[in-house]
N, C-alpha and C positions, 0 to 999 in steps of 0.2 A: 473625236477624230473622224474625219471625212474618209469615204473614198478613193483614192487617185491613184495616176498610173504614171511611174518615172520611165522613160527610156532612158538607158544604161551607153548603149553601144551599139551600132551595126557593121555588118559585113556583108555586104551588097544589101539584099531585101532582108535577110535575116537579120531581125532584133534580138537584144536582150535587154531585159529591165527588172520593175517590182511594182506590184499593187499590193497598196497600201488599205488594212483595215485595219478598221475594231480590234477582231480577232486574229490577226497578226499579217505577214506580208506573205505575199506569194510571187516566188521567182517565175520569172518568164526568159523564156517560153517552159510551159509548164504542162505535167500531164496529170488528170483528173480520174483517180479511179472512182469505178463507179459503184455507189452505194444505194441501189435501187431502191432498195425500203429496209431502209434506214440500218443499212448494214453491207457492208465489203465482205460478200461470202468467202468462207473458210477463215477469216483473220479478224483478230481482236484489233481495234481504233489504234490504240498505242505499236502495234505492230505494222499497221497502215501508215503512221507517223516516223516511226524507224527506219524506212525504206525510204524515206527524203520526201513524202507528197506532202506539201503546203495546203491542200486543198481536194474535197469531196465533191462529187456531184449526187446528189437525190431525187428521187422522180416525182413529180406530183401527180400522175396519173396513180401510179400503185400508191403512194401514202393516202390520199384523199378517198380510195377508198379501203386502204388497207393499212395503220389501225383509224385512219380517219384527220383530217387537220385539226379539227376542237380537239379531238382529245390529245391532241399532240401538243398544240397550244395552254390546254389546262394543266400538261404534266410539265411545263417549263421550257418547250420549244424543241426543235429539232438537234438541236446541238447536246443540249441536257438528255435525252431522253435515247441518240447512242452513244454518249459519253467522247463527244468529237468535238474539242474545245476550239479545233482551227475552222477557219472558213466551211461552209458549204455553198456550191451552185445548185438550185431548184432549176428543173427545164419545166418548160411551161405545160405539159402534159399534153403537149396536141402532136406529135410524132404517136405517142401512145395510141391515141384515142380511133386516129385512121387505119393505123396496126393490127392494134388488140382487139380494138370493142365490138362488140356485136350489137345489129342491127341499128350502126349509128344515122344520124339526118345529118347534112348540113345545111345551117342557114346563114344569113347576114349575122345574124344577131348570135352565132355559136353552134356549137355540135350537142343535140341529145344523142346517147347512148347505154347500150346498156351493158353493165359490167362483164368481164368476162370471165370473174370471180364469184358472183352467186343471181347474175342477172336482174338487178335492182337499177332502176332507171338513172341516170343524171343530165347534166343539163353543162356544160364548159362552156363559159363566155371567156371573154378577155378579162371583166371585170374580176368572177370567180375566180379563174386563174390567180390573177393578184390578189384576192384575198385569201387562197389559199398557201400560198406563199408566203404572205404575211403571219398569216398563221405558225407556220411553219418557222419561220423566223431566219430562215436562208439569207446571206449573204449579198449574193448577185443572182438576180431575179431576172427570169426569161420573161419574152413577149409569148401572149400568145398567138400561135402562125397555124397554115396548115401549110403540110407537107406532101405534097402530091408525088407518089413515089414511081420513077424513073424505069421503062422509057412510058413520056406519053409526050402529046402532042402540045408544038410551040403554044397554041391556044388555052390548052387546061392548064398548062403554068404558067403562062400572064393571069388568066383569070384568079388562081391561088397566089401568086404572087400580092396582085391589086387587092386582095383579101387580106391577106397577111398584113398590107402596109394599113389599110382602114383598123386591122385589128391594133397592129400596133400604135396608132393613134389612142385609142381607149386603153390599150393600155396601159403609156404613158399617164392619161389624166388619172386613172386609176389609183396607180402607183404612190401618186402623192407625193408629197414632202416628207423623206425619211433620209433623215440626216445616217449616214455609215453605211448605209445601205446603198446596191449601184440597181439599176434595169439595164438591160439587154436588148438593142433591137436587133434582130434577123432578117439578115438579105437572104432574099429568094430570088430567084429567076430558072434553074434549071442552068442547063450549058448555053444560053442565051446570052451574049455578050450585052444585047441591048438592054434585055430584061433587068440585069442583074445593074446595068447603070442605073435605070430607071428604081430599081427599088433603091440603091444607096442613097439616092438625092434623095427619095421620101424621106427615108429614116433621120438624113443630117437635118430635113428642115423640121423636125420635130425632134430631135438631139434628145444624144442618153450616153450613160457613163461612159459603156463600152458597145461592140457590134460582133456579132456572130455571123458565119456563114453558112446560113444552112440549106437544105435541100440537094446536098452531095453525100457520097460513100452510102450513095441508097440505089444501087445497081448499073450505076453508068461508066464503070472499072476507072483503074488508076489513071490510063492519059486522059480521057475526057476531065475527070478530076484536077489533076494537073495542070490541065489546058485553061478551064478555070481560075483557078490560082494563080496564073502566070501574070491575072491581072484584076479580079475580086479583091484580093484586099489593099491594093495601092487607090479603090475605088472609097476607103472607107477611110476616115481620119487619121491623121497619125501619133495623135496626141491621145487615141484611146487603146486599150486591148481588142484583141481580133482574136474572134474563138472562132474556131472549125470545130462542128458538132458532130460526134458519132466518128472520127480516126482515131487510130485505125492501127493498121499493123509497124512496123517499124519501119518500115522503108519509105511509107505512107506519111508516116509522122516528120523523118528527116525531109524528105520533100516538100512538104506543106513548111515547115521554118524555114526553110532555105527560101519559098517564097512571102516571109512575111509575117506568119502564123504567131501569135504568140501563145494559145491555150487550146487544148482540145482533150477527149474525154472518148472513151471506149470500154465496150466490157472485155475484149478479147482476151489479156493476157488473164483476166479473173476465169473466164468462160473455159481458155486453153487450160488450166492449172488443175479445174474441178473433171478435164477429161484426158491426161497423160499425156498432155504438150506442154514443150519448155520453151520459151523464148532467149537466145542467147545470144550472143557476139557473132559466132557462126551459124546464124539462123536458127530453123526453126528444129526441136528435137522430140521424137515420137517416145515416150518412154515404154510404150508396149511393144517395143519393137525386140524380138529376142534378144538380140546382138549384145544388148543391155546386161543380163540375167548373171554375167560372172563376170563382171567388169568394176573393179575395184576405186576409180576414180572417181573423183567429183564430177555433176551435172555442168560445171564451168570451175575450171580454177581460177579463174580471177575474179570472184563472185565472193562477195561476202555474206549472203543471204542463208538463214538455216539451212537450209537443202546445202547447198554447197558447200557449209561449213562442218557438219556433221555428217553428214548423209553420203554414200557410194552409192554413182550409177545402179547396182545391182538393186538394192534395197528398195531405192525406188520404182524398178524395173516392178521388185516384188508385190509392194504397195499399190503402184495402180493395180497390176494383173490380179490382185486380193481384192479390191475393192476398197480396201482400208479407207477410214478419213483421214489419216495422216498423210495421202498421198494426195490431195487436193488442197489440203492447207500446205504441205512444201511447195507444192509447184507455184502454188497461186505468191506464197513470201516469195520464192525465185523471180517469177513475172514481171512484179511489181517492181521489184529491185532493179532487176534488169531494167525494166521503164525509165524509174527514177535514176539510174544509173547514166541512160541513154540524155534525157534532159538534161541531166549534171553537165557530160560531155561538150553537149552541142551550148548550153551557156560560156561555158570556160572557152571553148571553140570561138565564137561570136569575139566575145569580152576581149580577145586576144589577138583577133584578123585573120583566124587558120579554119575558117568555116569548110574550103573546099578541100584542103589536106583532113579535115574530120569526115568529109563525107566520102574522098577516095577511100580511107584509110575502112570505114565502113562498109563499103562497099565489096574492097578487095578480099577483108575478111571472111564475108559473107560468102563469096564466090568461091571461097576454098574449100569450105561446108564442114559439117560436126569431123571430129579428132580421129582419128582411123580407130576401126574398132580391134582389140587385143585377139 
């Protein structure tokens, strides 16, 4: 079985569809929770499949050098080894590497750097990348790019941009002939309307399964973002997947599909759940917040997730303010839930023609804010 991607239905820009693997289909538009090395903190895989996600994203900057690609490759691959039977997305590790690493170079020919885990040197090409991926044995396989991180000048992000597309040339050739398996090229440009054309035309004249958009939700806030969007992904094929990399919160998320989006990947609601944030229908909810502490109800009743099915406001009031882990693994099943909950929405929404009654209807919500407190 190949990769491919059905469009289902639209309502205005907003798609819905399905990519087709191996390792089974993933609805779009679709949200990627993030299993940095090689694990969705606080939650067991089956419990990450429970909450509706079709599909993980994994890092290849932390696995490559944390437990390392051979040996991930020897013990039966990325999927065998956390017990994650569906899809996985590898990012190419180059967001990582300008982030995290210390004392990195860049050249033409890739980034040396040194780890920011025990400072042993390495070397990131495009080609590496892909053979670390390969290793790995991920799904839908990123280009390797850099990421020039926002604000800087029209100049440094053509330059990164014209880099990115030369890398993603190699690493196309790289890549090879791997039948089920998809690549990813990434648009860059920055808030650049020219830029961002100029990289799309590179990427279609060397053509790949699907296309990402990346070098946004890296400090240039939601309108500039937007502003983008309004016309980045009508720039990119229609007949593939459009991943926006690194969205984001929920309101982020319904934005970006309403222009187009079909895939994107964030740590937040993981990140919010491991520090006493709920993400809900009426935004967002602090659980350390006293008001909590003798409040008998659920974190959401229309929530089917542990937390809300068992659990009182209080309890979990108590468990962050304790420290407990049970309080990072509820919020984080809530989060996710709610994510996958959110996705569910806005396909049914799309599939049906009522995308703007889903996104008033969201919004209205949201503007009312959490439940009056008892």
């Amino acid at each position: 079985m190949r990769f491919s991607f059905t469009l289902d239905a639209t309502d205005g820009a907003a798609r819905t569809g399905r990519i087709d693997t191996p390792r089974g289909a993933i609805r779009t538009p679709a949200f990627m929770p993030v299993g940095t090395a090689a694990t969705v903190k606080a939650m067991l895989p089956e419990q990450v499949a429970e909450t509706g996600a079709d599909i993980l994203l994994g890092n290849t900057y932390h696995l490559m050098l944390r437990p390392g690609a051979e040996r991930v490759a020897r013990l039966g691959g990325l999927h065998r080894f956390m017990n994650w039977d569906r899809p996985i997305l590898t990012d190419s590790g180059g967001f990582q590497v300008m982030s995290l690493a210390d004392l990195r170079k860049l050249t033409e020919e890739g980034v040396t750097f040194r780890s920011h885990v025990d400072g042993s040197k390495h070397v990131l090409t495009p080609e590496r990348s892909m053979e670390i991926q390969r290793l790995l044995g991920s799904d839908i396989v990123m280009c390797f790019d850099e990421c020039p991180a926002l604000p800087a000048t029209e100049e440094r992000v053509a330059e990164a941009m014209r880099l990115s597309m030369r890398w993603a040339e190699r690493s196309r050739e790289a890549f090879g002939d791997r039948p089920g398996h998809a690549l990813f090229g990434i648009q860059q440009g920055g808030v650049t309307r020219a830029l961002r054309e100029e990289s799309a035309e590179a990427l279609k004249s060397i053509g790949f399964e699907g296309y990402a958009i990346g070098g946004l939700a890296v400090g240039e806030g939601q309108e500039a973002m937007f502003g983008v969007l309004d016309y980045a992904p009508a720039m990119l094929p229609e007949d593939r997947p459009r991943y926006l990399m690194g969205v984001g919160k929920p309101d982020d998320i319904l934005g970006a599909v309403k222009r187009g989006v079909d895939m994107m990947d964030c740590v937040l609601p993981t990140r919010s759940g491991r520090t006493g944030q709920a993400w809900t229908r009426r935004g967002q909810v602090n659980l350390r917040n006293a008001r909590h502490a003798e409040d008998p109800r659920p974190l959401d009743e229309g929530c089917t997730c542990p937390a809300c099915r068992g659990y009182s406001r209080a309890y979990l009031h108590h468990v962050v303010r304790a420290g407990e882990m049970i309080a990072g693994m509820l919020l984080t099943a809530h989060n996710l839930q709610y994510y996958q909950d959110l996705m569910a929405g806005m396909r049914g929404a799309i599939a049906e023609g009522r995308f703007a009654a889903f996104e008033a209807d969201f919004h209205a919500l949201r503007a009312e804010g959490d439940i009056e407190r008892l």
